[in-house]
C-alpha positions in Angstrom: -154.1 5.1 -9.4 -151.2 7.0 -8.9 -149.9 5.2 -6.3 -150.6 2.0 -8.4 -148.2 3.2 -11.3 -145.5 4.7 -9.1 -145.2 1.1 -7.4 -145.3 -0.6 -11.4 -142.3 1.8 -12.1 -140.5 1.3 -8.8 -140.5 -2.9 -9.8 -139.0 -1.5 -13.1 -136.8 0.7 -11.6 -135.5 -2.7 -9.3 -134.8 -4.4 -12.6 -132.8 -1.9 -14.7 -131.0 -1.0 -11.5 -129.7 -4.9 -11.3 -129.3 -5.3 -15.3 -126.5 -2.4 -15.2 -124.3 -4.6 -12.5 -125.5 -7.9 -15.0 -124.4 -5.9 -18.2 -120.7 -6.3 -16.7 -121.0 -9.9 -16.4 -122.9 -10.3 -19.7 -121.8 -9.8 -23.1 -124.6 -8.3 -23.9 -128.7 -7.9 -22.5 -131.4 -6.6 -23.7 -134.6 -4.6 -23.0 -136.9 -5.2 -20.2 -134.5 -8.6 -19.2 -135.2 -9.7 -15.5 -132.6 -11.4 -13.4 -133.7 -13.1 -10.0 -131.7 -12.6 -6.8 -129.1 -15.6 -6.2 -128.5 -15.9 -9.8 -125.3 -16.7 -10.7 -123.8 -15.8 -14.0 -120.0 -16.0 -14.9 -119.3 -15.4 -19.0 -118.4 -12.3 -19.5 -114.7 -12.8 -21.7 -113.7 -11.3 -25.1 -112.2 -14.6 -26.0 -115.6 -16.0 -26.1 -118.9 -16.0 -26.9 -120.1 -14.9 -23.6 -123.6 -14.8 -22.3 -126.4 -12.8 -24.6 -130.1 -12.4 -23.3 -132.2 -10.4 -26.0 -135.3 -8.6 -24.6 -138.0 -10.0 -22.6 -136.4 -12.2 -20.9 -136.4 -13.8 -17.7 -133.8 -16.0 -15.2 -135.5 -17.2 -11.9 -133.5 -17.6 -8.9 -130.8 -20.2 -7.9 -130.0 -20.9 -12.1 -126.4 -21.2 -12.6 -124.8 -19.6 -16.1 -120.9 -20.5 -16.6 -119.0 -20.4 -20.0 -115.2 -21.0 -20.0 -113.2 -18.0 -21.1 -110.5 -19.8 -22.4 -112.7 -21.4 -24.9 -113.7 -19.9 -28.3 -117.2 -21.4 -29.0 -118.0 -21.1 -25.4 -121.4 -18.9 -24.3 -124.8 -19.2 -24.2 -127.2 -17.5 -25.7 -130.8 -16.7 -24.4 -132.8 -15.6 -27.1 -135.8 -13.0 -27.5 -138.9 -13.8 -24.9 -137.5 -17.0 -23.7 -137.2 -17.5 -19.7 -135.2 -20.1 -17.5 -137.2 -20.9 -14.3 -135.0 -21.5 -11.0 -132.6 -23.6 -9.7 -131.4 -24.1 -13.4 -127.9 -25.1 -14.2 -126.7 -24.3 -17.3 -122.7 -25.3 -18.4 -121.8 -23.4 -21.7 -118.7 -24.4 -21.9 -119.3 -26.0 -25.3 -121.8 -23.7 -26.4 -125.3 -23.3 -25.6 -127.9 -21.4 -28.1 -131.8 -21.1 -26.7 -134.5 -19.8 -29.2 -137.4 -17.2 -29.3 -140.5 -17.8 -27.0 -138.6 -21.2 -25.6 -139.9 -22.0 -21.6 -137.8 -24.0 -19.2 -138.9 -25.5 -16.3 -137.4 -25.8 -12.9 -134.3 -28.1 -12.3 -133.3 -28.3 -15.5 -129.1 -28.7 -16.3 -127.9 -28.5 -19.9 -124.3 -29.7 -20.2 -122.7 -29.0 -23.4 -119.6 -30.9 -21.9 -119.0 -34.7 -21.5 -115.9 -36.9 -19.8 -114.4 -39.5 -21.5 -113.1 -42.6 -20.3 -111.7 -45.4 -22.9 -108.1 -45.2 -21.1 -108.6 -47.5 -18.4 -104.7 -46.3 -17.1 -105.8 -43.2 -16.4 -108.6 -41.8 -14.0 -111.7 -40.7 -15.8 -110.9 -37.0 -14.3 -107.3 -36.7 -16.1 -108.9 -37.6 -19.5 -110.3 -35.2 -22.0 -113.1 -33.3 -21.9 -115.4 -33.5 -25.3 -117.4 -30.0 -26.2 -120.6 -30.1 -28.1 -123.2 -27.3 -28.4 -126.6 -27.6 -27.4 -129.2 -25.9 -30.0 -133.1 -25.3 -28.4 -134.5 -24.3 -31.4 -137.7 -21.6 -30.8 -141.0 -22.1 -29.3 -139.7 -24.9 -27.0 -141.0 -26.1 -23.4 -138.9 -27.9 -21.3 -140.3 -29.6 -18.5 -138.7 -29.9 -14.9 -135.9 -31.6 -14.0 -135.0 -32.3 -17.6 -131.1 -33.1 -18.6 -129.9 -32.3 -21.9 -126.6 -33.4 -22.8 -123.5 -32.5 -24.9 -124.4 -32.7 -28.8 -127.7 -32.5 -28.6 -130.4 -30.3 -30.8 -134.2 -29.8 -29.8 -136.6 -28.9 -33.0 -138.5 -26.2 -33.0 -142.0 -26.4 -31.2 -140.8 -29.4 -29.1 -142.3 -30.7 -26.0 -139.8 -31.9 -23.3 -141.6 -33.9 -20.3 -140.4 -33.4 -16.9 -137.4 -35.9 -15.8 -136.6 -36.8 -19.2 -132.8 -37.4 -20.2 -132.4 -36.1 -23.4 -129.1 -38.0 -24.9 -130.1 -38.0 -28.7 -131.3 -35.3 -31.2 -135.6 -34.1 -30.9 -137.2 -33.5 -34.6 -139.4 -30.2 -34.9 -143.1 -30.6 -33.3 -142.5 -34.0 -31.1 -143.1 -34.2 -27.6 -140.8 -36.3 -25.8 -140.4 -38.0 -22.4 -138.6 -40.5 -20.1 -135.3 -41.9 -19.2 -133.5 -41.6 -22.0 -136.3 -39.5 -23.9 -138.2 -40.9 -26.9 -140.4 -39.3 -29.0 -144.3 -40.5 -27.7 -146.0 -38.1 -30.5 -145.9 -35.1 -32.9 -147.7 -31.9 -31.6 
């Protein structure tokens, strides 16, 4: 029994050991927060909004966190008991904002930046860049390889079926799916 709790703590230990070289990156973490190996996070700025993660939660390896320091409104925010599974890719540039108890599957990128293109003189990569924020209201699961664009705001106790392209607004209590996502149903 002994040896059973010494190996629980040591597992602890592991995590607040790697959430003190996080809490330089981050803006700010919380309580029992666990960060995969081969996570990379880049947000830490005072001229933004940074990266929060309140307590209890979770990044799995290979997920990608970026904000843009030279921009006010950028950061993302990972709110209490939520978790981001791996291989995630998450551009906060324009602002991202994830609620309580939200779930997100594997392979899922949320880009709260979009190119334009109505010059046809100029190449698409010399033109503006247009920042929206992305709002996952709480109690949200988002299925695998979802992509959530620019703009965008998922209602609270949403359903988001794996592969789906979400490209317009999600009312509270729907589930969603496809390519682009429509609402199938309410929960």
């Amino acid at each position: 029994m002994l040896i059973n709790k010494l190996i629980l703590r040591l597992y602890h230990l592991k995590y607040e050991i790697k959430n003190i070289f996080y809490n330089l990156k981050l803006k700010k973490i919380g309580k029992r927060v666990k960060i995969d190996n081969v996570t990379f996070i880049n947000g830490n700025s005072r001229s933004n909004k940074g990266i929060i993660l309140e307590d209890d939660c979770f990044i799995k390896r290979e997920t990608v966190l970026i904000t843009d320091k030279s921009r006010k409104n950028s950061g993302i925010i990972l709110k209490k008991r939520s978790g981001i599974n791996m291989n995630c890719y998450f551009g906060g540039e324009g602002g991202i904002e994830i609620g309580e108890n939200t779930q997100i599957g594997p392979h899922v990128c949320m880009l709260s930046t979009n190119h334009t293109f109505s010059n046809k003189k100029k190449p698409i990569r010399d033109q503006p860049l247009v920042y929206k924020k992305i709002i996952i209201e709480n109690d949200v699961w988002i299925g695998a390889n979802v992509t959530i664009l620019a703009g965008i705001k998922i209602g609270k106790g949403s359903v988001i079926g794996a592969g789906a392209l979400v490209n317009k607004d999600i009312p509270e209590y729907s589930i969603a799916v496809g390519v682009p996502a429509k609402v199938i149903k309410k929960r």
